[in-house]
N, C-alpha and C positions, 0 to 999 in steps of 0.2 A: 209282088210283095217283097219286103225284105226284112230278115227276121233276125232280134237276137234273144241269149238267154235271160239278160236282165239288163235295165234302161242303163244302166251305165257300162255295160259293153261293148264290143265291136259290134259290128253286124255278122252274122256266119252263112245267111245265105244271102244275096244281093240282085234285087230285081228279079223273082222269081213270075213268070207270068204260064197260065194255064188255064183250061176253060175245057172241063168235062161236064156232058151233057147229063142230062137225070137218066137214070138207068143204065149207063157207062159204067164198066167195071175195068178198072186201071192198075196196072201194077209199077211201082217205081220200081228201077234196078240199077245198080250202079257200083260203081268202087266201092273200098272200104272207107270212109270219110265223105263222101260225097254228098252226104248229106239228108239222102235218104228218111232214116228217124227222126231226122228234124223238121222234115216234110210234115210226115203223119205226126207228130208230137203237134204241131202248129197248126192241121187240121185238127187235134182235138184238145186244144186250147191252152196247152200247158208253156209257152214259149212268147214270146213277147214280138208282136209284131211293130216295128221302127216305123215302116213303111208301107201304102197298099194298103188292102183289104183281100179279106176270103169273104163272098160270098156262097149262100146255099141257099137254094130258091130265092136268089137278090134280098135273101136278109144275112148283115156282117154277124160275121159267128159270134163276137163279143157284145151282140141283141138276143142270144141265142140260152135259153136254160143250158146250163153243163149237161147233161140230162139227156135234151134234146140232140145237142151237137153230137155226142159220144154214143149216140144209136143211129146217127146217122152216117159214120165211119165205121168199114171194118178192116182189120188188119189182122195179116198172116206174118207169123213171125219168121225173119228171116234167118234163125236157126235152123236147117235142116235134121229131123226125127228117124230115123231107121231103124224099123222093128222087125228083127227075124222071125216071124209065126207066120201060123197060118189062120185066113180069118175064113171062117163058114155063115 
């Protein structure tokens, strides 16, 4: 796939291809820019895809209720949280 943020822009990510099985738990990791959030923004539909398809269960996410698609992503935010306590 390749992805941008609105039809009259560039592309920002270009020829992205991947193929996780059901029940696969995946984590993107990468530099600061690399594009990561754009990743998961475009699995949960907010991004405009130029190029390609996401499929999920071989249906394209943009056949998919908003609804549907965004319970079927989850995402951990890549801020890291540090809490000094203790938990019982």
């Amino acid at each position: 796939m390749s992805v941008r943020y609105r039809k009259d822009l560039p592309n920002v990510l270009k020829k992205v291809n991947c193929t996780i099985k059901a029940g696969e738990k995946v984590g993107i990791v990468g530099r600061t820019g690399a594009g990561k959030t754009t990743v998961v923004n475009t699995l949960l539909g907010t991004t405009y895809i130029s190029g390609g398809t996401i499929l999920i269960d071989g249906t394209p996410i943009d056949l998919l209720p908003l609804k549907s698609l965004r319970q079927s992503v989850t995402m951990i935010d890549q801020e890291p949280t540090l809490i000094k306590a203790s938990f019982r």
